[in-house]
C-alpha positions as YAML, in Angstrom:
chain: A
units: angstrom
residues:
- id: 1
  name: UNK
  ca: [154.71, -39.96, -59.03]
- id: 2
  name: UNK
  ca: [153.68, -40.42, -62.83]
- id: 3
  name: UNK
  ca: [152.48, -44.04, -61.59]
- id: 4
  name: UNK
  ca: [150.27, -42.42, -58.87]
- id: 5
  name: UNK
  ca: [148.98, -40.33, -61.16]
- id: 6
  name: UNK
  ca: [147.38, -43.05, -63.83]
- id: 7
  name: UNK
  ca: [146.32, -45.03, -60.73]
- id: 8
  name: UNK
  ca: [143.99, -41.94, -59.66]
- id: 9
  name: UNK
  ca: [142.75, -41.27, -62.88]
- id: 10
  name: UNK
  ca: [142.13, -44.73, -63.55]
- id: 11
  name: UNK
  ca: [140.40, -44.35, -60.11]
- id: 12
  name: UNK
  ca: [137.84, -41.79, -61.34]
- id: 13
  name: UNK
  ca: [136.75, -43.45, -64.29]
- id: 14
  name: UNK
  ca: [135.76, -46.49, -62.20]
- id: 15
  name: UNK
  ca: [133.33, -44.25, -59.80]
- id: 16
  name: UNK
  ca: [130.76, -43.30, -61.96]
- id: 17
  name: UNK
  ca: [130.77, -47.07, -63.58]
- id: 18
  name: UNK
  ca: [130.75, -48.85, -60.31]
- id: 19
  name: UNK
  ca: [127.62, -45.57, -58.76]
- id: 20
  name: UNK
  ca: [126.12, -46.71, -62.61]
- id: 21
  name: UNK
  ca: [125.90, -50.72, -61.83]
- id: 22
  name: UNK
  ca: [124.52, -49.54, -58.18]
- id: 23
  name: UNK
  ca: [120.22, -48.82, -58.65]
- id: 24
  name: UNK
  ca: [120.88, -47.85, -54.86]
- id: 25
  name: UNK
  ca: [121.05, -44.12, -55.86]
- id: 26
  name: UNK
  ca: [117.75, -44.04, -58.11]
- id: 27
  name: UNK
  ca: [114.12, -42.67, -55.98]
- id: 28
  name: UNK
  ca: [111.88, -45.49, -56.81]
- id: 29
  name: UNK
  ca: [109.00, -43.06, -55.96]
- id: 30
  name: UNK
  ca: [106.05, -43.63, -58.48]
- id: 31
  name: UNK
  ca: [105.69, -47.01, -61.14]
- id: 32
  name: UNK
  ca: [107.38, -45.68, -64.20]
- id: 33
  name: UNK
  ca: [105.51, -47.05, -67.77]
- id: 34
  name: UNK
  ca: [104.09, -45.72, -71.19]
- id: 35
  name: UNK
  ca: [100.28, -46.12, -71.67]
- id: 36
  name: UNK
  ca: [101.14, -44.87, -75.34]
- id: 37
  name: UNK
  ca: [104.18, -45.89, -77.25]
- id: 38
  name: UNK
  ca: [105.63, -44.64, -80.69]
- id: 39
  name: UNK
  ca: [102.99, -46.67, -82.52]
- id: 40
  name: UNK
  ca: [100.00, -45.34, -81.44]
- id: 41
  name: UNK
  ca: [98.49, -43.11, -83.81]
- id: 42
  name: UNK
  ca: [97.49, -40.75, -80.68]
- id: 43
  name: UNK
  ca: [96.25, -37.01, -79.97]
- id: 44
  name: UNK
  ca: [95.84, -35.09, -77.09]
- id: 45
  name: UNK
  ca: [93.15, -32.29, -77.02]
- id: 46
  name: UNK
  ca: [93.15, -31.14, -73.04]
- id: 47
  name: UNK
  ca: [92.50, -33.73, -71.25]
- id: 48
  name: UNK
  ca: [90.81, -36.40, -73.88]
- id: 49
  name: UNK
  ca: [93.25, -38.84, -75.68]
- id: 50
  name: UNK
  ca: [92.27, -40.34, -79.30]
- id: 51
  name: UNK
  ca: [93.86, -43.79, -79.80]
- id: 52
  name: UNK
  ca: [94.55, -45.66, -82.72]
- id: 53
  name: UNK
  ca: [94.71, -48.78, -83.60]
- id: 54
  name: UNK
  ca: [92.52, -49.23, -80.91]
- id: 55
  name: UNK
  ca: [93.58, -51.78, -77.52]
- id: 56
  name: UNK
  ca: [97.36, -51.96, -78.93]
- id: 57
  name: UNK
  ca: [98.81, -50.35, -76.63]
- id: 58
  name: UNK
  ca: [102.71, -49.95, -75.77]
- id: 59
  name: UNK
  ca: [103.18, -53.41, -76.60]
- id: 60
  name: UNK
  ca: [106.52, -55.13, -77.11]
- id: 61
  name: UNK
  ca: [108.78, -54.65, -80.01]
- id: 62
  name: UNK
  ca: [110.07, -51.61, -82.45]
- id: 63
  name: UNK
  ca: [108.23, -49.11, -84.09]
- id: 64
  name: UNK
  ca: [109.57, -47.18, -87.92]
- id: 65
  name: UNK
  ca: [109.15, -44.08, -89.16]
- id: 66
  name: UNK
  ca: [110.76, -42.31, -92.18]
- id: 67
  name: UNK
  ca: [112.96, -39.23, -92.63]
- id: 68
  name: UNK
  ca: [114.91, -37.22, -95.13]
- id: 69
  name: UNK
  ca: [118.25, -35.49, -93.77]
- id: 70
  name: UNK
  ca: [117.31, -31.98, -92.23]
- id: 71
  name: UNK
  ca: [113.55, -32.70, -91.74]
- id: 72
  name: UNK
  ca: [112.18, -32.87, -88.45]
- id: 73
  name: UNK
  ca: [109.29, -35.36, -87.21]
- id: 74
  name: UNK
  ca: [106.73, -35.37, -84.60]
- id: 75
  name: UNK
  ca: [105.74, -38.00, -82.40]
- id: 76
  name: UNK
  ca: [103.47, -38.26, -78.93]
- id: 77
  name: UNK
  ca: [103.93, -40.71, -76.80]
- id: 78
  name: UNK
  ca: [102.30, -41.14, -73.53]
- id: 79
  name: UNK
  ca: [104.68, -41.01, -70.18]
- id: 80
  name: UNK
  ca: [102.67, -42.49, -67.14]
- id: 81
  name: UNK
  ca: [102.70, -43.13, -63.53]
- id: 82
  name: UNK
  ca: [101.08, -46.85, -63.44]
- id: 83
  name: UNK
  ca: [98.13, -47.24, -61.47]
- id: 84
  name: UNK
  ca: [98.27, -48.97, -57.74]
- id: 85
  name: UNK
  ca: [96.41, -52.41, -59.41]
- id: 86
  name: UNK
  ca: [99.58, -52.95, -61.92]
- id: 87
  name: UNK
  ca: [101.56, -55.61, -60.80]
- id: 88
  name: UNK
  ca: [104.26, -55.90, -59.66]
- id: 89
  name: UNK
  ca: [105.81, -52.90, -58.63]
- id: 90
  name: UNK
  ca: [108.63, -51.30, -57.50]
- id: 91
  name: UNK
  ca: [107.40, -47.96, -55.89]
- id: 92
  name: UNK
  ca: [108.19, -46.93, -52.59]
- id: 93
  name: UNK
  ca: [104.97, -46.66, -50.47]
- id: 94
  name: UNK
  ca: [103.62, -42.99, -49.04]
- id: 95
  name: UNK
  ca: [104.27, -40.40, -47.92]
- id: 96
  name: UNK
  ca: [107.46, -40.04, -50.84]
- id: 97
  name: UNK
  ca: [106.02, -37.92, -53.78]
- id: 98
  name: UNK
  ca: [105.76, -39.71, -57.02]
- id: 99
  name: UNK
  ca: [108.35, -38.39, -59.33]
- id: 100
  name: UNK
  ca: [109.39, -39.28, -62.35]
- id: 101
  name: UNK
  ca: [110.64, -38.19, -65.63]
- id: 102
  name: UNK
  ca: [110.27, -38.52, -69.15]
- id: 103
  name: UNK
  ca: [113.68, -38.95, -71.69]
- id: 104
  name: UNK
  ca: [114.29, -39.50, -75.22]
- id: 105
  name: UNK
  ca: [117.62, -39.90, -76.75]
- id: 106
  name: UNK
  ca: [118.88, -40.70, -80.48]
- id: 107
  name: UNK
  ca: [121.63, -43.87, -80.45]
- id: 108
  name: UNK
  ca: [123.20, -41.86, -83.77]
- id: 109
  name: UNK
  ca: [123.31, -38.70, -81.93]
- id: 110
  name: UNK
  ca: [120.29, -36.56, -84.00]
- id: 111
  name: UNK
  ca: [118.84, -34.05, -82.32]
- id: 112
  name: UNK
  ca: [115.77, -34.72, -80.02]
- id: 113
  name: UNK
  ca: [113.84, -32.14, -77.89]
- id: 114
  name: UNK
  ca: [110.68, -32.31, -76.05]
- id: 115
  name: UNK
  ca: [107.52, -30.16, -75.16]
- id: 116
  name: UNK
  ca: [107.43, -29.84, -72.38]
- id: 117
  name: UNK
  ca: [111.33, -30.10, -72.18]
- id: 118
  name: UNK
  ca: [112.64, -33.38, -71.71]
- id: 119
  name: UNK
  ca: [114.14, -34.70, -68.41]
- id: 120
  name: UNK
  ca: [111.92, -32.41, -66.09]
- id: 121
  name: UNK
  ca: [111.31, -34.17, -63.07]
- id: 122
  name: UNK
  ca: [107.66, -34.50, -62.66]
- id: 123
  name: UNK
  ca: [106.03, -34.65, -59.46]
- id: 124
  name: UNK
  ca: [102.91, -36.47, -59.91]
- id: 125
  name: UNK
  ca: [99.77, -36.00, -57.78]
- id: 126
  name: UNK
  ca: [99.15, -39.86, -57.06]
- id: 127
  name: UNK
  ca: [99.54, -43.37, -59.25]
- id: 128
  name: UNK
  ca: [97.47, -43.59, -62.62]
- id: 129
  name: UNK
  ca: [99.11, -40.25, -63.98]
- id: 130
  name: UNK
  ca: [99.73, -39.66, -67.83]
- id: 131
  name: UNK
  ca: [101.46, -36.58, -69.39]
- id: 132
  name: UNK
  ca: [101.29, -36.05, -73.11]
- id: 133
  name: UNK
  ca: [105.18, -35.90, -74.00]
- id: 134
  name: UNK
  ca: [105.86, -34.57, -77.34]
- id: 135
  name: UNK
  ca: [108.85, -34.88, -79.28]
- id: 136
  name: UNK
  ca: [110.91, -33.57, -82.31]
- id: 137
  name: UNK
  ca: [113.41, -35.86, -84.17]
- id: 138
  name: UNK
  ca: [115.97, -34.34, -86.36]
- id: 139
  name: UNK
  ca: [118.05, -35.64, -88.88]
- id: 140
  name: UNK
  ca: [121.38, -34.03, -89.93]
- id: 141
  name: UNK
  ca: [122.16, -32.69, -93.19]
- id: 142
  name: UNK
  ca: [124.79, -35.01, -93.48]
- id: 143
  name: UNK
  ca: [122.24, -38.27, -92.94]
- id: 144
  name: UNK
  ca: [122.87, -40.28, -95.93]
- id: 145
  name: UNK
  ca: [120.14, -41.90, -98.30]
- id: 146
  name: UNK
  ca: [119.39, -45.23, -96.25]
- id: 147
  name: UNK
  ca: [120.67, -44.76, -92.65]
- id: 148
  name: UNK
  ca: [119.11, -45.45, -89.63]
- id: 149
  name: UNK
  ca: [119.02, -44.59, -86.54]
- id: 150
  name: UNK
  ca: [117.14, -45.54, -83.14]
- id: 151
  name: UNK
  ca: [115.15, -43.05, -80.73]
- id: 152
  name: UNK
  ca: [114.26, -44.57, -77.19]
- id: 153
  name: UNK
  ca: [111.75, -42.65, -74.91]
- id: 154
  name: UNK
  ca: [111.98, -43.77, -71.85]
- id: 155
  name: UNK
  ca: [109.76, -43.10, -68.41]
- id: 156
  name: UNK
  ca: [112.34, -42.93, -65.71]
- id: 157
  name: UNK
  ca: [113.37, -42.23, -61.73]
- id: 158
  name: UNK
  ca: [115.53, -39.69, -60.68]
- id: 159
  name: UNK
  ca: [119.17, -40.34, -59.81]
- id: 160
  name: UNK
  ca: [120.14, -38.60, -56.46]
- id: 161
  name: UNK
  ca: [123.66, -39.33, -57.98]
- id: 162
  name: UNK
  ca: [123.77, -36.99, -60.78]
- id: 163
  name: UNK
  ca: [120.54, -35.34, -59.67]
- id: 164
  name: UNK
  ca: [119.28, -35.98, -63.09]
- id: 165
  name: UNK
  ca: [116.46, -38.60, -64.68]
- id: 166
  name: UNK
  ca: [119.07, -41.60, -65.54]
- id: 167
  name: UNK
  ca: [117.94, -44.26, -68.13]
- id: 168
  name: UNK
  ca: [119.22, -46.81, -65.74]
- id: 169
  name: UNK
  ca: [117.09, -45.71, -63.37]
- id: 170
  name: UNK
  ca: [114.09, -47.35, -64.86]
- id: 171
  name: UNK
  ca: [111.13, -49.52, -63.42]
- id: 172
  name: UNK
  ca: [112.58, -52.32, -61.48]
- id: 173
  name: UNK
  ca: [110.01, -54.53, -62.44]
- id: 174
  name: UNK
  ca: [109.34, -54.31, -66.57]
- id: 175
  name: UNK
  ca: [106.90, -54.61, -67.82]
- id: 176
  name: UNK
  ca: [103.68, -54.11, -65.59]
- id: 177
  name: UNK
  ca: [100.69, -56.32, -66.13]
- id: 178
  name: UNK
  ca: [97.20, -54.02, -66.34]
- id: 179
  name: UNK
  ca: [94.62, -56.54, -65.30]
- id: 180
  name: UNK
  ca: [91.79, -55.11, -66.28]
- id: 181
  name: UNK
  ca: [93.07, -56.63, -70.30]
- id: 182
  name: UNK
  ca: [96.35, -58.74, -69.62]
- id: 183
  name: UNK
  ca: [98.30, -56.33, -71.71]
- id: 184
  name: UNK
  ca: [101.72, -55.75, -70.66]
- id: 185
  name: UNK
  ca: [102.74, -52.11, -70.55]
- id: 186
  name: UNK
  ca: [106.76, -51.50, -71.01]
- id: 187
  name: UNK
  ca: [108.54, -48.09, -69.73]
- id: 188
  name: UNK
  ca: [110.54, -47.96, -72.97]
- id: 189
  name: UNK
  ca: [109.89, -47.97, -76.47]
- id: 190
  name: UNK
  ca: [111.88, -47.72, -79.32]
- id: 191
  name: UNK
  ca: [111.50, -46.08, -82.82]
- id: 192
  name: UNK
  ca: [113.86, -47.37, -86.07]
- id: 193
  name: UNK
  ca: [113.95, -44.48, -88.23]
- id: 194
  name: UNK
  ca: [115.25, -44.80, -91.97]
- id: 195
  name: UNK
  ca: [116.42, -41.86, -94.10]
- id: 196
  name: UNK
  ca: [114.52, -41.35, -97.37]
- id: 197
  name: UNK
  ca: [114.93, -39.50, -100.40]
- id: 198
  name: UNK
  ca: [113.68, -35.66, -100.04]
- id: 199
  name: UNK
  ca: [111.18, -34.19, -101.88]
- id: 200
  name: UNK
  ca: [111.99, -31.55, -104.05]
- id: 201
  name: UNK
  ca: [111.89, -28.38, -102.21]
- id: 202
  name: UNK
  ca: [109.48, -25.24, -103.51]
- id: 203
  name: UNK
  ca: [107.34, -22.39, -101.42]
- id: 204
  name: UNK
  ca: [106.18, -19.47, -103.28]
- id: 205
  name: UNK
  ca: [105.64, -16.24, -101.20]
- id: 206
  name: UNK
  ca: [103.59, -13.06, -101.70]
- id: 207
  name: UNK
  ca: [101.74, -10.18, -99.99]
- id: 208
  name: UNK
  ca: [97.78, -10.68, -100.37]
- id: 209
  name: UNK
  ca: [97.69, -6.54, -101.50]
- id: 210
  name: UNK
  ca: [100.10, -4.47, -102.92]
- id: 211
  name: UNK
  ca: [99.26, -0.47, -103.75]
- id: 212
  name: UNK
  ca: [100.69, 1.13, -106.79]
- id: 213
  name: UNK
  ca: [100.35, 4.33, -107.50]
- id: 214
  name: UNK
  ca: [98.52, 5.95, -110.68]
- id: 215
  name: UNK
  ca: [100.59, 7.00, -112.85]
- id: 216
  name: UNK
  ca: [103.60, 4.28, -112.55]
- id: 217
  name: UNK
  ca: [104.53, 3.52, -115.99]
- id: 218
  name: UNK
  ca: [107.20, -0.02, -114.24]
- id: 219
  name: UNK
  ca: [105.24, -0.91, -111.16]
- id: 220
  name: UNK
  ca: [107.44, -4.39, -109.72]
- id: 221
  name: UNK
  ca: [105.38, -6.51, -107.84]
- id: 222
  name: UNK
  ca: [107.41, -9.24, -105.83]
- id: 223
  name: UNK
  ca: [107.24, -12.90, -105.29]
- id: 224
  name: UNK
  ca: [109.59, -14.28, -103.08]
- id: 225
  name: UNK
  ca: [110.43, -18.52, -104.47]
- id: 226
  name: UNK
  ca: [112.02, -20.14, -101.80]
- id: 227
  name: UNK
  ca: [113.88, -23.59, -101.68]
- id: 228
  name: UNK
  ca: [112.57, -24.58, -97.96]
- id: 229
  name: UNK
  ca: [114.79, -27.77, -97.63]
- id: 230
  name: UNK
  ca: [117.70, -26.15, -95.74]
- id: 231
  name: UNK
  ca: [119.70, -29.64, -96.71]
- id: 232
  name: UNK
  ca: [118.87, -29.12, -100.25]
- id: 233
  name: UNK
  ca: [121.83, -28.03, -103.13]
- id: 234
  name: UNK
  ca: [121.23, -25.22, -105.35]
- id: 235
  name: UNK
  ca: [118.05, -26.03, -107.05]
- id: 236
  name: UNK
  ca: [117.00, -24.16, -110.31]
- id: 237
  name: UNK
  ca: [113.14, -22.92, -110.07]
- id: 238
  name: UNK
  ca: [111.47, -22.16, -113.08]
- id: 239
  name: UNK
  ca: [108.59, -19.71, -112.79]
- id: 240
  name: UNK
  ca: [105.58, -17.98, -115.39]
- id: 241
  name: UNK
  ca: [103.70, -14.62, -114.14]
- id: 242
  name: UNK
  ca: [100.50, -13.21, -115.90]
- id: 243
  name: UNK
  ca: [97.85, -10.87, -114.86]
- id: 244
  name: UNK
  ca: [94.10, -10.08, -115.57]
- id: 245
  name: UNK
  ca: [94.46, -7.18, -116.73]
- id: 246
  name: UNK
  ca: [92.01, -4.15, -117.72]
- id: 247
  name: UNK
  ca: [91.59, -2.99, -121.69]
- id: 248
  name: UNK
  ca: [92.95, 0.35, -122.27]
- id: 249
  name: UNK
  ca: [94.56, 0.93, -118.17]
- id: 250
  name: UNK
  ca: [96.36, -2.16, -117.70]
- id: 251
  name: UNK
  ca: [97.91, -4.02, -120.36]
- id: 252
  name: UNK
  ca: [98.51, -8.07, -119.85]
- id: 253
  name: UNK
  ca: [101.72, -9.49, -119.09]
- id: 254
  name: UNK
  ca: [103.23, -12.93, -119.72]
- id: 255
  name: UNK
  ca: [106.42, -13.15, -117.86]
- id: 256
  name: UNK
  ca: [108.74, -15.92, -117.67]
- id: 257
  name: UNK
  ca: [112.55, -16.96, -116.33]
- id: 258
  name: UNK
  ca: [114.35, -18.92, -114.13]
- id: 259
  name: UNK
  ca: [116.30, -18.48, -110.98]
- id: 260
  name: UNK
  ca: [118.62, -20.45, -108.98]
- id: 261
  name: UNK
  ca: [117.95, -21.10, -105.38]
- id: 262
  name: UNK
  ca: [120.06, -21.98, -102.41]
- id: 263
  name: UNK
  ca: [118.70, -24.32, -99.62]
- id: 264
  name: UNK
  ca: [117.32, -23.03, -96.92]
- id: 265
  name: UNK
  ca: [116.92, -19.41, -98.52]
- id: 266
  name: UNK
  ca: [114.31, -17.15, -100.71]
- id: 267
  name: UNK
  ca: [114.84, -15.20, -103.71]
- id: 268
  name: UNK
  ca: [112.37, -12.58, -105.18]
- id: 269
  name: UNK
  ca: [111.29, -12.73, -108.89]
- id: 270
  name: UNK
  ca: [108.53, -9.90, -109.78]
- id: 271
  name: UNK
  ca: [105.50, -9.14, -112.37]
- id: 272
  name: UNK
  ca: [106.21, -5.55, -114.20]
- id: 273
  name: UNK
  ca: [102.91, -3.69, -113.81]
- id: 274
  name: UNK
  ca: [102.17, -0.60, -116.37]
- id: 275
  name: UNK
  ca: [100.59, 1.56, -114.15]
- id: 276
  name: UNK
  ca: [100.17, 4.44, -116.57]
- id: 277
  name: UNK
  ca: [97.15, 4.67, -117.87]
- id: 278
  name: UNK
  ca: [94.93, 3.10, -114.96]
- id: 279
  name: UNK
  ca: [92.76, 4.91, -112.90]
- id: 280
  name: UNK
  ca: [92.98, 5.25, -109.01]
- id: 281
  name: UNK
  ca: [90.86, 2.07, -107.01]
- id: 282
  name: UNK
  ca: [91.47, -0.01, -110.45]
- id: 283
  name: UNK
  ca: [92.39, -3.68, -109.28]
- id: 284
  name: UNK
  ca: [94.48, -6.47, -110.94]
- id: 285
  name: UNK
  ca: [95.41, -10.22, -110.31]
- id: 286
  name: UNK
  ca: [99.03, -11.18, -110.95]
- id: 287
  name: UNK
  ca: [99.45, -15.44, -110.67]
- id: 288
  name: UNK
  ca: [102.38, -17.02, -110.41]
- id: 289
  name: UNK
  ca: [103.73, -20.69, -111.61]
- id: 290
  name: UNK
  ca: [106.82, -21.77, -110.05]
- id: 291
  name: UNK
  ca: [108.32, -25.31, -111.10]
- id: 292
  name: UNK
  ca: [111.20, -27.42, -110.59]
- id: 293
  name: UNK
  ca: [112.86, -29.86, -113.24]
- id: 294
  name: UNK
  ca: [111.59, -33.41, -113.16]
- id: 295
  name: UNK
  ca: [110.89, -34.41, -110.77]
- id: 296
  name: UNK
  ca: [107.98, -31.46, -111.04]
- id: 297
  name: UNK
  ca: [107.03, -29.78, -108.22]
- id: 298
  name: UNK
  ca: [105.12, -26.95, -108.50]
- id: 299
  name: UNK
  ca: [103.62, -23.98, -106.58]
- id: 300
  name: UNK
  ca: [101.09, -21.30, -107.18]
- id: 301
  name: UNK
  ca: [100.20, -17.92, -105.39]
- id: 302
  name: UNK
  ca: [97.87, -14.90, -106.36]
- id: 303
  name: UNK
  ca: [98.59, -11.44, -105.63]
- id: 304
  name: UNK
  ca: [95.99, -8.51, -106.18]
- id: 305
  name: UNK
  ca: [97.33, -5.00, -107.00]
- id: 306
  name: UNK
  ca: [95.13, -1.62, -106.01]
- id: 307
  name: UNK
  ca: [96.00, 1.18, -107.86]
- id: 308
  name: UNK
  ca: [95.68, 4.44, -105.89]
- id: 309
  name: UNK
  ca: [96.39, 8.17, -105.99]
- id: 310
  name: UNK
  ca: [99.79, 8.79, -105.34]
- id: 311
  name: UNK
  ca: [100.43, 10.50, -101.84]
- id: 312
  name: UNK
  ca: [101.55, 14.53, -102.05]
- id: 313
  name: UNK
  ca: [104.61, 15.32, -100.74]
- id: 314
  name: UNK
  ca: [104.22, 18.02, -98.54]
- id: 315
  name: UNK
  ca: [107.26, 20.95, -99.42]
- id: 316
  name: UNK
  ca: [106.97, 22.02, -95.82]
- id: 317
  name: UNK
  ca: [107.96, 19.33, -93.64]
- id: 318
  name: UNK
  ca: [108.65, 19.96, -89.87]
- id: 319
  name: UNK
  ca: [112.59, 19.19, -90.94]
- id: 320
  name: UNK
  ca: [112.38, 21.74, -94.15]
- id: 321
  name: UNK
  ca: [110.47, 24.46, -91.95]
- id: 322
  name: UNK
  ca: [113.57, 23.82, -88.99]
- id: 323
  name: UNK
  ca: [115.99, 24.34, -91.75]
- id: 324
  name: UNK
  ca: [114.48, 27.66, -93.82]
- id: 325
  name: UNK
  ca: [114.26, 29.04, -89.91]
- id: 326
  name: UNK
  ca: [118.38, 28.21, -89.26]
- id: 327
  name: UNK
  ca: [119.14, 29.76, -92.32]
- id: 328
  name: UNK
  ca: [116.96, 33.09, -92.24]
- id: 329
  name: UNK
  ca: [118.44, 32.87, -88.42]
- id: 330
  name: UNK
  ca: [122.17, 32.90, -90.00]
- id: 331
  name: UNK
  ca: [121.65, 35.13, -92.61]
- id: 332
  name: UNK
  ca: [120.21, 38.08, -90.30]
- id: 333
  name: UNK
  ca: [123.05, 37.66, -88.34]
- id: 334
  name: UNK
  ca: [125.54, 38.07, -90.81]
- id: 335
  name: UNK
  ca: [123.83, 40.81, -92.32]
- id: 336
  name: UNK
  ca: [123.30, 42.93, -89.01]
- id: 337
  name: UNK
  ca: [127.13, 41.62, -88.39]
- id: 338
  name: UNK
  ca: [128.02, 43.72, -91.66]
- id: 339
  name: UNK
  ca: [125.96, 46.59, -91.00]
- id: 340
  name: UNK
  ca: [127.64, 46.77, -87.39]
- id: 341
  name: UNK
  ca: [131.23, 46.57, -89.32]
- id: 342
  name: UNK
  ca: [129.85, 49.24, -92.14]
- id: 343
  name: UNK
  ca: [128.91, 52.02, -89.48]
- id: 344
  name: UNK
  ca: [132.40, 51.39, -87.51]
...
């Protein structure tokens, strides 16, 4: 029994290998290629593409980009159904829909998403089709200094096996020939992506306006540093806050201190206004400096402070009111309680 056991398990491994060497199962409706590979400097503004270098093309070979470990890139690459004068070609004539699909995958297992999402089967209104395919390449936090790894997009069939776009479903006949240039157009293209040192990390952020009322003798005013490399360690920000001020109202400040950081996160440092003296719809200027050791980065913000008249608080609120009513309410009834008791 054991015996029979391995033999059928051994049995379903081989299926989807032997359905896998089999193109049998893949549509073959449409000519699947890339008029614009990972190379082309390209944009996409509604319907109008802007190309660069110009006549290159998705021509043969691989492209390279850099990265540092838990940044995320952006490339466009054009997906496309080729055009009925590309030779040769494998498509299955009318009246079967053109339908293809557009894939990306990472050989070192980084993330990769799409917009729109990757794999969608697209049914295509007729041969010469393109469809701007954008996508986002992630490396991990744990990508060390010098690594690489390969993306492949891919313009593919569907599989009626798994009911999925399958990269060995691909065009049967690769590459296509345009022959209005000679230029060979592949469905595939590859990107080689090396892992770089990051650069240090530093965002300073602050409200455009903050009120402070007259009178406020320790008015703190916030800045928030943040270390925006979520991969980053620790890192220790130095920072320097000043204002304007006004003579006689507002006395200058020249702040200064360090903080510690952790990756991926914010901490708020603030400017100590002296309110005191100032006089309502007086303005200030607080400016931050915030620095890093060497190497130094640096970042700069400006905040203004209005000084206004401080809001009344009203003594009788709607909750203040309910309560002075409850208790009058409770102490006539104990009192008419007692005089009850008193004439008994």
């Amino acid at each position: 029994m054991k015996k029979l056991m391995i033999v059928l398990a051994l049995a379903l491994l081989l299926v989807p290998a032997i359905a896998a060497a089999d193109p049998s199962y893949c549509t073959y409706n449409g000519d699947p290629s890339l008029r614009y590979g990972f190379n082309q400097m390209i944009n996409k503004v509604g319907s109008v593409w802007t190309q660069a270098p110009a006549g290159s093309w998705n021509q043969p070979g691989a492209d390279f980009a850099t990265i540092y470990a838990g940044q995320t890139i952006d490339k466009l690459v054009g997906c496309y159904n080729a055009s009925n004068t590309w030779v040769p070609s494998c498509a299955i004539a009318a009246p079967h829909p053109d339908t293809l699909a557009c894939i990306a995958y990472s050989l070192g297992g980084w993330t990769v998403t799409g917009n729109p999402t990757l794999g969608l089967a697209v049914e295509l209104p007729g041969a010469g089709y393109i469809w701007g395919q954008w996508l986002a390449i992630t490396a991990p936090c744990s990508a060390a200094l010098g690594a690489k790894d390969t993306v492949i997009v891919q313009t593919v069939y569907w599989s009626t096996f798994t009911g999925a776009p399958a990269p060995e479903c691909k065009d049967c006949y690769d590459p296509n020939k345009r022959p209005a240039d000679g230029l060979w157009y592949y469905s595939a293209d590859t990107l080689i992506i090396t892992v770089v040192d990051a650069p240090p990390a530093l965002g300073v952020l602050q409200d455009t306006l903050t009120l402070v009322d007259r009178g406020t003798t320790s008015a703190y005013i916030p800045f928030s540093l943040c270390n925006t490399d979520a991969c980053a360690p620790p890192t220790l920000y130095n920072y320097n806050i000043k204002n304007v001020g006004i003579p006689g109202r507002i006395p200058v400040i020249n702040q200064s201190g360090s903080t510690t950081v952790v990756g991926g996160t914010c901490k708020d440092v603030y400017g100590i206004i002296d309110a005191g003296l100032a006089l309502a719809c007086d303005y200030d200027t607080l400016t931050i400096i915030a620095w890093t050791p060497a190497p130094v980065v640096y970042d700069t913000c400006v905040q203004v402070i209005h000084v206004i008249e401080p809001e009344p608080v009203p003594l009788f609120t709607v909750p203040v009111v309910t309560i002075l009513v409850l208790a009058l309410i409770l102490a006539a009834a104990v009192f008419m309680r007692r005089r009850a008791v008193s004439r008994a």
